[in-house]
C-alpha positions in Angstrom: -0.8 1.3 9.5 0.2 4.8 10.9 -0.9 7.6 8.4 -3.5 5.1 6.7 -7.4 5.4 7.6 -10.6 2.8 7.3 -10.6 -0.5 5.9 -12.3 -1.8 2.9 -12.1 -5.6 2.6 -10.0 -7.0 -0.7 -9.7 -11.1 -2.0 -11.2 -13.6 0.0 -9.0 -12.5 3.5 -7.6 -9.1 3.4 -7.9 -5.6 3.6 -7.0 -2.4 1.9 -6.8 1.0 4.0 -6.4 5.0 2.2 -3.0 6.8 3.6 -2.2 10.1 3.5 0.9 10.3 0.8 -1.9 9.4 -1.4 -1.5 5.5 -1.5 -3.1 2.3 -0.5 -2.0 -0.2 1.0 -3.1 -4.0 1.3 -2.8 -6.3 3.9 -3.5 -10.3 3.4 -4.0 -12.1 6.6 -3.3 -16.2 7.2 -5.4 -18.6 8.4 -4.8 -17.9 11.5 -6.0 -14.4 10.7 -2.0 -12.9 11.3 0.1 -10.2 8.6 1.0 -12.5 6.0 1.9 -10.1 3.4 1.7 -5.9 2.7 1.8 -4.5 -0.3 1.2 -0.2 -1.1 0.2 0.7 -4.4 1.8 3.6 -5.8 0.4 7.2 -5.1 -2.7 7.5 -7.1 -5.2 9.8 -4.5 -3.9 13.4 -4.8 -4.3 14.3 -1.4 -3.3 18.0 -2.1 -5.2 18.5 -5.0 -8.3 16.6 -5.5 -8.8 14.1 -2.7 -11.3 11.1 -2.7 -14.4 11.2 -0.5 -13.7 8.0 2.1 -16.9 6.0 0.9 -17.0 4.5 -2.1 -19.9 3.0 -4.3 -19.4 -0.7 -4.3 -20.6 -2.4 -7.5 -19.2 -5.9 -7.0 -15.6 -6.0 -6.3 -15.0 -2.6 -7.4 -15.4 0.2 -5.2 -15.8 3.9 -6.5 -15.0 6.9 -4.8 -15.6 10.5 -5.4 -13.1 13.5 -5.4 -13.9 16.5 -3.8 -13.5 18.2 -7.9 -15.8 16.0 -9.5 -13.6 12.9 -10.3 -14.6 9.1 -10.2 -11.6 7.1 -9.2 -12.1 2.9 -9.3 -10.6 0.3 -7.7 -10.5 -3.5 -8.3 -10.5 -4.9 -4.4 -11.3 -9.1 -6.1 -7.2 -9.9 -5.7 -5.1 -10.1 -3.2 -3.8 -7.1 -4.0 -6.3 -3.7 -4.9 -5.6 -2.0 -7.8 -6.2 1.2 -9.2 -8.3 1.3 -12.2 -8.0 5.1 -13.1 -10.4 7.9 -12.9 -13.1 9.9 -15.2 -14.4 13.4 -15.5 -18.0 14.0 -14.6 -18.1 17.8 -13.9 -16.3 20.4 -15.5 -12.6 21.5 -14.4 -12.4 23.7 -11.1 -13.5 27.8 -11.8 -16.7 27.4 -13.8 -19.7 29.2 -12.5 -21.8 27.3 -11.3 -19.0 25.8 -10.3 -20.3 22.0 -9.9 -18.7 19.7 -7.2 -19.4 16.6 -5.4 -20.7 17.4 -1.9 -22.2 15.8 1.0 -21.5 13.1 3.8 -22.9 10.2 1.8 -22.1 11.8 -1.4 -21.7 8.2 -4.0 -24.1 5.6 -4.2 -24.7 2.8 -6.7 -27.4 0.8 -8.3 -27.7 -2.9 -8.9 -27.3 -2.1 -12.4 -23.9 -0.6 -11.6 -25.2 3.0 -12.0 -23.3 5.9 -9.6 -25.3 8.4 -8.1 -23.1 11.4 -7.1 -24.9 14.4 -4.7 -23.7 17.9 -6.6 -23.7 20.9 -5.4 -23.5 23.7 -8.0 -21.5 26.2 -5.5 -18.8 24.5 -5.2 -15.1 26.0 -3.8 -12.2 24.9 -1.6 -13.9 22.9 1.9 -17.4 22.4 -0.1 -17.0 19.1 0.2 -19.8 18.6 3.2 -22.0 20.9 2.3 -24.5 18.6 0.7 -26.4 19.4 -2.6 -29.5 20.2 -4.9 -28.9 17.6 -8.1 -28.1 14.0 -8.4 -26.2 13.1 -11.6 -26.3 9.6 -12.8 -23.0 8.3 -14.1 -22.5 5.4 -16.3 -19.0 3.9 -15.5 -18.8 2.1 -19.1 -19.5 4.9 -20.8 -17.7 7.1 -18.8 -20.7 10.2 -18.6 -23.0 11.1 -16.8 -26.8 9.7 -18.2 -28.8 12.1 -16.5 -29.8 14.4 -13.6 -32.3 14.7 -11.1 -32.8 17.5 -9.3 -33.8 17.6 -5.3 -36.7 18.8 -3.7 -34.7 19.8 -0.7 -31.1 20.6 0.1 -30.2 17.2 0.8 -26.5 16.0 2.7 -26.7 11.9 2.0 -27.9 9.2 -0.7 -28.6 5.9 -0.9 -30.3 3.7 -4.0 -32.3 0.7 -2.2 -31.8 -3.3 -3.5 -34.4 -4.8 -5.5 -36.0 -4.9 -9.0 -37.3 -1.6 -8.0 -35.0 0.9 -6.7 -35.8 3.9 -4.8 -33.3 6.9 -4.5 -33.1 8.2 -0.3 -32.0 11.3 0.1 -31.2 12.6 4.4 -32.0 16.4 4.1 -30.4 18.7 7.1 -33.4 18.6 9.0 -33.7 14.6 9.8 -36.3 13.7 7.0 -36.0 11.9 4.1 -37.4 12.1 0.3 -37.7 9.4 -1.8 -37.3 9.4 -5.6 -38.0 6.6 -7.9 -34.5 5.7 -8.6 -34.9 5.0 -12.3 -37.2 7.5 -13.5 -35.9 10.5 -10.9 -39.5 11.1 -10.0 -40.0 12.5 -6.3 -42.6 10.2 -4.5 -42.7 11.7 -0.8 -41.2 12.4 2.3 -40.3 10.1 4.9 -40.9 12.7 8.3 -38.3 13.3 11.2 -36.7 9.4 11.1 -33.0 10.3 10.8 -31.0 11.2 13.6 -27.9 11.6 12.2 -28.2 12.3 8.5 -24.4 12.3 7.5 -24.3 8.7 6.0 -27.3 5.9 5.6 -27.9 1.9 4.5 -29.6 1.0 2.2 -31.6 -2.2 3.7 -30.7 -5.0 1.7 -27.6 -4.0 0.3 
């Protein structure tokens, strides 16, 4: 796969990998776990322009990911093949001041409920992308907008929602702790002291 990067597991034995001309590309494997057949989408990721974050939100079979202008592109990995299923708006177009983007290492999560929680960061500009944020904004993918926000106690680079009937939102500030929000109400509950190492990505235990 030269050019292509990480692999993100599709149908019941495959894989689907990011390149850089901006498409996917899916490999199904045989029993006895060889190249049985390749197939790359068409260019859908505009590398150039507005690029995807590399870590999706799964919600089932359908991972998310976030571009570095406030997009939320899905795609279907159930098949054999993954497809893309197109991309909304949650932030206003590139220029606006505060100019809201997506930023962070960990920067998409998701819910049970199939909610995405995207890290913002109000000043927002070209190579922004990992500087973390202040606001998490709740999108609903049916509905295609965002339901609400919930603003951070502290500058914050990564976010996680937790399993279970109730979720909590973790959020890895710069400085190794972590705060914890009640994930459905946005509430901030406390802070978790000096746990994280290395607070560019996190997971969630049971997910």
């Amino acid at each position: 796969l030269p050019g292509c990067s990480l692999v993100y597991p599709t149908g019941p034995r495959g894989f689907m990998s990011l390149c850089a001309d901006g498409t996917m590309t899916t490999i199904q494997l045989d029993a006895s776990g060889n190249a049985a057949k390749t197939t790359s989408s068409k260019p859908f990721n505009d590398i150039d322009k507005d690029p995807m974050f590399m870590i999706p939100a799964m919600v089932g079979k359908t991972a998310w990911f976030a571009t570095f202008q406030g997009n939320i592109r899905g795609n279907d990995l159930s098949g054999d093949v993954a497809k893309p299923l197109g991309q909304f708006s949650i932030a206003k177009p590139a220029g606006g001041t505060p100019e809201w983007r997506p930023g962070g290492w960990q920067a998409l999560t998701a819910d049970a409920s199939g909610k995405l929680y995207m890290l913002m960061n109000p000043n927002g500009r070209e190579g922004s992308h990992k500087d973390g944020g202040t606001e998490v904004w709740v999108a609903d993918t049916a509905k295609k907008a965002v339901a609400r926000k919930v603003a951070m106690k502290n500058h914050t680079l990564s976010i996680e929602v937790t399993a279970g009937a109730k979720p909590y939102l973790v959020a890895a500030r710069p400085d190794g702790n972590l705060d914890v929000y009640d994930a459905n109400s946005g509430d901030f509950l406390h802070t978790v002291a000096e746990v994280v190492n290395d607070p560019m990505t996190m997971t969630a235990a049971g997910k």
